[in-house]
C-alpha positions as CSV (number, residue, x, y, z in Angstrom):
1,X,40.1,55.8,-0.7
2,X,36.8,55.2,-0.8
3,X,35.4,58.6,-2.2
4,X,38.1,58.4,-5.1
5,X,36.1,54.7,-5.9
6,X,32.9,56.6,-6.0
7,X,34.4,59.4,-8.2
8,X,36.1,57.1,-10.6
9,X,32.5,54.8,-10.7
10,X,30.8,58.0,-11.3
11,X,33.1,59.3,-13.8
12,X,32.8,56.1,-15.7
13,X,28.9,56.1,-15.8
14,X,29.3,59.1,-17.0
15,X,31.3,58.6,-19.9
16,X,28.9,55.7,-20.5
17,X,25.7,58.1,-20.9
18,X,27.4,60.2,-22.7
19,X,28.4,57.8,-25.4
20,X,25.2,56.1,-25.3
21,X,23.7,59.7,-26.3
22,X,26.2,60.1,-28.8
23,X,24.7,56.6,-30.5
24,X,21.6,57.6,-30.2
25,X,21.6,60.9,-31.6
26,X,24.2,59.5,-34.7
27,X,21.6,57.1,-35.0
28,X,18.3,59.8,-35.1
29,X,20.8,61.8,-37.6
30,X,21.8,59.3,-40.2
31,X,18.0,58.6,-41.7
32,X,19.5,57.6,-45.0
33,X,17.4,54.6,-46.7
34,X,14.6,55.2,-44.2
35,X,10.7,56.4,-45.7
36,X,9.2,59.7,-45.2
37,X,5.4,59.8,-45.1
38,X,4.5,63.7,-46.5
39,X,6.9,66.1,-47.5
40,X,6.4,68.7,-44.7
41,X,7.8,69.4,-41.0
42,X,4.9,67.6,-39.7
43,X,7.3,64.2,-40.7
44,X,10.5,63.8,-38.1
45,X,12.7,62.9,-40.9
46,X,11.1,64.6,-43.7
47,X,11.4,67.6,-41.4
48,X,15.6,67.3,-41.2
49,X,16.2,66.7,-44.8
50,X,14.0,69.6,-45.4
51,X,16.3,71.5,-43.3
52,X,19.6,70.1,-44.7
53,X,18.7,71.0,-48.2
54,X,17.9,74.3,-47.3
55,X,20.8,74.8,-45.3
56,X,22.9,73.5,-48.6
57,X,21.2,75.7,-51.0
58,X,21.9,78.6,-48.8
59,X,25.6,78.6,-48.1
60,X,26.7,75.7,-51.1
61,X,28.3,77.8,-54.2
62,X,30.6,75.4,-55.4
63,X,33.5,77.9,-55.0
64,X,34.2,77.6,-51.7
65,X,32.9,78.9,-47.6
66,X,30.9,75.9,-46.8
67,X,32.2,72.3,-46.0
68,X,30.5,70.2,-47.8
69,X,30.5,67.1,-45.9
70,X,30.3,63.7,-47.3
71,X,26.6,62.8,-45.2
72,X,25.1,62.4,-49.0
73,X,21.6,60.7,-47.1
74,X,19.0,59.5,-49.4
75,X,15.3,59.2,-48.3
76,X,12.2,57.3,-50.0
77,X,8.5,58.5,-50.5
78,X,5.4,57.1,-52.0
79,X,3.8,59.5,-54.6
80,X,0.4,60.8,-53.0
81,X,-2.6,61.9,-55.2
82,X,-1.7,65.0,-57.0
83,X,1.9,64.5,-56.6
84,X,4.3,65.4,-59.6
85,X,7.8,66.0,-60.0
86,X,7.3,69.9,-60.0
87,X,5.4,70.1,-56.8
88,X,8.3,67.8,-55.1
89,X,10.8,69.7,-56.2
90,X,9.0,73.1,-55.2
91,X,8.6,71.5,-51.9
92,X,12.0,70.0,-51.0
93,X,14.0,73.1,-52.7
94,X,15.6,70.6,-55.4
95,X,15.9,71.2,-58.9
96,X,14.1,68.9,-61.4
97,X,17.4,67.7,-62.9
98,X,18.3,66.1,-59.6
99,X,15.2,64.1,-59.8
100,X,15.1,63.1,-62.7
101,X,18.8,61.3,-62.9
102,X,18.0,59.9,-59.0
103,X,15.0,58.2,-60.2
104,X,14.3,56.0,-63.3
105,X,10.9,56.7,-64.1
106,X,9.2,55.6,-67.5
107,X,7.2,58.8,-67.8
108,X,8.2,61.9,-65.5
109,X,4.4,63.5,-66.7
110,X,2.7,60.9,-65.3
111,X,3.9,59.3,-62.4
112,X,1.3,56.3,-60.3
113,X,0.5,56.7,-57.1
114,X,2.0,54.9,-54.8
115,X,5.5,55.0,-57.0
116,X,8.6,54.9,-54.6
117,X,11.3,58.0,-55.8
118,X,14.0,58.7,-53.8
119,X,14.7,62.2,-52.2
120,X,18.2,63.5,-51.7
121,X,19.3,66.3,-48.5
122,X,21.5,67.6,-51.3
123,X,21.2,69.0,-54.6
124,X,22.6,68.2,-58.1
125,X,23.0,65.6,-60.5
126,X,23.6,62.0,-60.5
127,X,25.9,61.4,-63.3
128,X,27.6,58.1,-65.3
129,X,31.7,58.4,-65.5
130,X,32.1,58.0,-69.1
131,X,34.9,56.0,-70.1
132,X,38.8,58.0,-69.9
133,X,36.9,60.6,-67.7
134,X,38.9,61.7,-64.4
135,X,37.2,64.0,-61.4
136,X,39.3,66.7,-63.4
137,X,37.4,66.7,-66.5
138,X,33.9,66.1,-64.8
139,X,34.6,69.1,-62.3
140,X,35.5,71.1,-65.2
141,X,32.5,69.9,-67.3
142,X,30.3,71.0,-64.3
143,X,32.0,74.1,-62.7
144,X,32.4,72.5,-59.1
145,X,35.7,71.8,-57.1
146,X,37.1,68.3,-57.8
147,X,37.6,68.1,-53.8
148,X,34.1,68.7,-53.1
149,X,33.0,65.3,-55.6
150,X,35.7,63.4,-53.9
151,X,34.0,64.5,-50.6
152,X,30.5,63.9,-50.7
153,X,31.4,60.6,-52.8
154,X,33.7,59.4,-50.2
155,X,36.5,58.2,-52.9
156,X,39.6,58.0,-51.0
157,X,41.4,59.5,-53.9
158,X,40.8,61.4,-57.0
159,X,41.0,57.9,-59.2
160,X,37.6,57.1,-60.4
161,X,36.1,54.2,-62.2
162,X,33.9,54.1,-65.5
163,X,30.4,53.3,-65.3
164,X,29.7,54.7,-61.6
165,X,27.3,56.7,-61.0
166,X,28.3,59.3,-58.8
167,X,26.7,62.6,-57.3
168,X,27.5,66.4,-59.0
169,X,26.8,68.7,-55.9
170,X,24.7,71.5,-57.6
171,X,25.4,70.0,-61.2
172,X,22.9,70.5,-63.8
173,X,21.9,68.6,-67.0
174,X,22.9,70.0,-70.3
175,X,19.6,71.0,-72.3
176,X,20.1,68.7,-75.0
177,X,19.9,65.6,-71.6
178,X,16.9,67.1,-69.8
179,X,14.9,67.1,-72.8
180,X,15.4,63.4,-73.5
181,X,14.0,63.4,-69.7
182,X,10.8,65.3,-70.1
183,X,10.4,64.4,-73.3
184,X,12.0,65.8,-76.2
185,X,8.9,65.3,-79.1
186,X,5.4,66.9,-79.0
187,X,2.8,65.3,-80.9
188,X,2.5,65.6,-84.9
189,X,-1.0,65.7,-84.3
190,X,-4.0,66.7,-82.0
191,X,-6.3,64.7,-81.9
192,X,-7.9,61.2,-80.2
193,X,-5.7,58.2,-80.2
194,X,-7.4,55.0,-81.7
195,X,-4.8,52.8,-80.8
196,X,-1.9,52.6,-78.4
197,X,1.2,51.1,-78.0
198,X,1.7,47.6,-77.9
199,X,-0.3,44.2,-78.8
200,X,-3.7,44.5,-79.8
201,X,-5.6,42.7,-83.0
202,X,-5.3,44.3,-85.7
203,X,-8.2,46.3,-87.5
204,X,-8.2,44.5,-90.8
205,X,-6.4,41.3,-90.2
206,X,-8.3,40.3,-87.1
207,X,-4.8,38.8,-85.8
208,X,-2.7,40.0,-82.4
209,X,0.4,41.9,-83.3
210,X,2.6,44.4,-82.2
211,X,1.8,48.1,-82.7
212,X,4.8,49.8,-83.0
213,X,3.2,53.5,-82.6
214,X,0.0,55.2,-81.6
215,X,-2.8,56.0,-84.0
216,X,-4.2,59.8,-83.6
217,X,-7.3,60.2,-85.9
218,X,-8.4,63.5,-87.2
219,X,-9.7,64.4,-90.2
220,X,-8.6,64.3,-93.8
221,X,-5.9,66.5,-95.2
222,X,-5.0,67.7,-91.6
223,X,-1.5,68.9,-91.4
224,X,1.1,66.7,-89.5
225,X,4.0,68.6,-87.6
226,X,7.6,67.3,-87.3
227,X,7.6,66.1,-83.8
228,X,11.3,67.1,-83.3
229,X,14.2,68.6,-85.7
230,X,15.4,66.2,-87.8
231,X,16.5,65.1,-91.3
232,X,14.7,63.4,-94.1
233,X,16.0,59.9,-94.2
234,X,12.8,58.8,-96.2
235,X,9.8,60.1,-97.8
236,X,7.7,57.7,-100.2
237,X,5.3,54.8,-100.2
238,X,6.1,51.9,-97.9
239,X,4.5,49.0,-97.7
240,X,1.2,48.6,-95.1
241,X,2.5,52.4,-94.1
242,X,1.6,53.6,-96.8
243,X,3.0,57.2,-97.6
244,X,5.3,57.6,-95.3
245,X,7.8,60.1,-93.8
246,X,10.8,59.5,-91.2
247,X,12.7,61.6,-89.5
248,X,16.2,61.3,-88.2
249,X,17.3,63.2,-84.6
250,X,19.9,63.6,-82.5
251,X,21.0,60.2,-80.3
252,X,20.0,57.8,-82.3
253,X,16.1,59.0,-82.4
254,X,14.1,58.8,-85.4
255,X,10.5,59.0,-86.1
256,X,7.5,57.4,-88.8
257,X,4.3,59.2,-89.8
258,X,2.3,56.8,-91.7
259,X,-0.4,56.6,-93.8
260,X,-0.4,60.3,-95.0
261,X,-2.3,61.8,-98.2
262,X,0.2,63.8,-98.8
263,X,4.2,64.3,-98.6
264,X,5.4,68.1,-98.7
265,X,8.9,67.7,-97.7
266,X,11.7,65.5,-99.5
267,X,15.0,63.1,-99.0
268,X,17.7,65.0,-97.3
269,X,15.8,67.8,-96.0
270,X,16.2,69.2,-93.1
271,X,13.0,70.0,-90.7
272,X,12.6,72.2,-87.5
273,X,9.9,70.9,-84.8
274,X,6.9,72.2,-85.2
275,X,7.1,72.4,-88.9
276,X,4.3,70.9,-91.3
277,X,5.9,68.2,-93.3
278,X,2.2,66.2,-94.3
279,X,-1.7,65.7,-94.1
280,X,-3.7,63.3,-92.5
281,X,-4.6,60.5,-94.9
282,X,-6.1,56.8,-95.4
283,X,-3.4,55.7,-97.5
284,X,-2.3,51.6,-96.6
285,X,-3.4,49.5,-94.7
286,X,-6.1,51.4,-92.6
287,X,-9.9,51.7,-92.2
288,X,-9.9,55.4,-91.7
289,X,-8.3,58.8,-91.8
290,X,-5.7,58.7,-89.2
291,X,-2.0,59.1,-88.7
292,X,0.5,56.4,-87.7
293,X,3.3,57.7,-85.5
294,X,6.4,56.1,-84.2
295,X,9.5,56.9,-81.9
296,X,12.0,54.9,-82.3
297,X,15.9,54.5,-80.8
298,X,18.3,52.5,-82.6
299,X,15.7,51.2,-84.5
300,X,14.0,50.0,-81.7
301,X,10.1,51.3,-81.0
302,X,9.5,52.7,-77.8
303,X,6.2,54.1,-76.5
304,X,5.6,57.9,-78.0
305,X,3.1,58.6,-75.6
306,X,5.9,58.3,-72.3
307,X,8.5,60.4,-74.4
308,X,6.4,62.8,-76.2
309,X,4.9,66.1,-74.6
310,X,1.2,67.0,-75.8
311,X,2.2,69.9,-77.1
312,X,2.6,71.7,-80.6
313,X,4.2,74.7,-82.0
């Protein structure tokens, strides 16, 4: 009687240890939410979701043979010196577009150091159910299995609701989305910006205001580039502008180049990037040779130099 006491003690320690390794190691599995310090093997953490993403780009086609399971685990790191979203995503094995629609980041070029992104263990997209849209039509839209989005988005069933954002395993952007990313314009014009964004005193009224653009000087009668494809929606003499050209694009984009000598395109046109539409002039209010340039969305400015790449055809 009393060796069957000791056995069933014993047996009950032992399910005790066991279970309290179980916690433990469900606990030093599930790093979601925690920081990782470098993105190498030398970091614990860093070192498993390393391992997970590989493991996923290896084996995960979308079209079936690996279980994707629903452990979508989301880490945080603090950009480092030389850090960009290129050498993270060479590092981790993750595409750009996952990134990108993970993190809201003013300029993906230029990111500070000591900026907080979060890392996946699994790649794809991050993606906003538009309104009417079931896990039907966005499977379809991205070529993946409808079961794998309900899995590794734990829905309970395939109803979805609008304005979610949810995660595409292995989905990518459509071109037409990563561009307005990175940075769908490239500058009208080389050359050294006088003025930036924002509120500064003005030049020749001495008062604080808001600059709507960026002011890149260069000499007289240089020729100004369409910054992106577009349609001529004006092309004339406007007010402190002067002569002035804009530009409408895709998604509610449109752009302004100001104080131009000369206008070479004309109302209704229709301009490719890259193509030379003006030339650098003094024309309104100015105190120099320069062009004025703008980015606007819905008629609202926004700052060219976070959604413009310094680049020209």
């Amino acid at each position: 009687m009393k060796n069957k006491r000791i056995i069933v003690i014993s047996i009950l320690i032992l399910e005790l240890l066991l279970l309290s390794l179980f916690i433990f190691l469900k606990k030093q599995s599930n790093y979601n939410g925690k920081y990782i310090k470098e993105l190498s093997e030398n970091d614990k953490i860093a070192k498993k979701l390393l391992k997970e993403i590989k493991d996923f780009n290896e084996k995960y086609n979308g079209k079936g043979g690996f279980s994707l399971d629903k452990n979508l685990k989301i880490v945080i790191y603090k950009i480092k010196p030389g850090d960009n979203l290129w050498n993270i995503s060479k590092k981790t094995g993750l595409s750009i577009d996952t990134l990108l629609t993970l993190n809201n980041l003013d300029n993906v070029h230029i990111i500070s150091t000591g900026t907080e992104i979060r890392i996946p263990n699994k790649d794809g997209i991050f993606y906003k159910v538009s309104p009417g849209e079931t896990i039907e039509d966005i499977a379809k839209k991205f070529n993946v299995k409808p079961e794998d989005i309900i899995n590794v988005n734990e829905f309970s069933d395939e109803s979805i609701e609008e304005g979610i954002d949810i995660f595409i395993p292995k989905g990518k952007l459509p071109l037409e989305e990563r561009l307005n990313y990175l940075g769908r314009f490239i500058t009208p014009l080389i050359g050294r910006i006088t003025s930036g964004f924002g509120f500064r005193k003005n030049p020749i009224t001495k008062k604080k205001e808001f600059h709507t653009g960026i002011d890149i000087a260069q000499y007289y009668g240089a020729p100004v580039k369409a910054s992106e494809s577009g349609e001529v929606i004006f092309a004339g003499e406007y007010k402190g502008y002067g002569n002035l050209i804009i530009l409408r694009h895709n998604n509610g984009y449109s752009t302004r180049y100001g104080h131009l000598s000369k206008i070479i395109v004309k109302y209704g046109e229709k301009v490719r990037q890259g193509e030379v539409i003006g030339y650098v002039g003094n024309s309104g209010s100015v105190t120099g040779p320069h062009l004025h340039f703008e980015i606007r969305r819905y008629g609202k400015a926004i700052n060219p130099y976070f959604n413009m790449r310094w680049a020209q055809k």
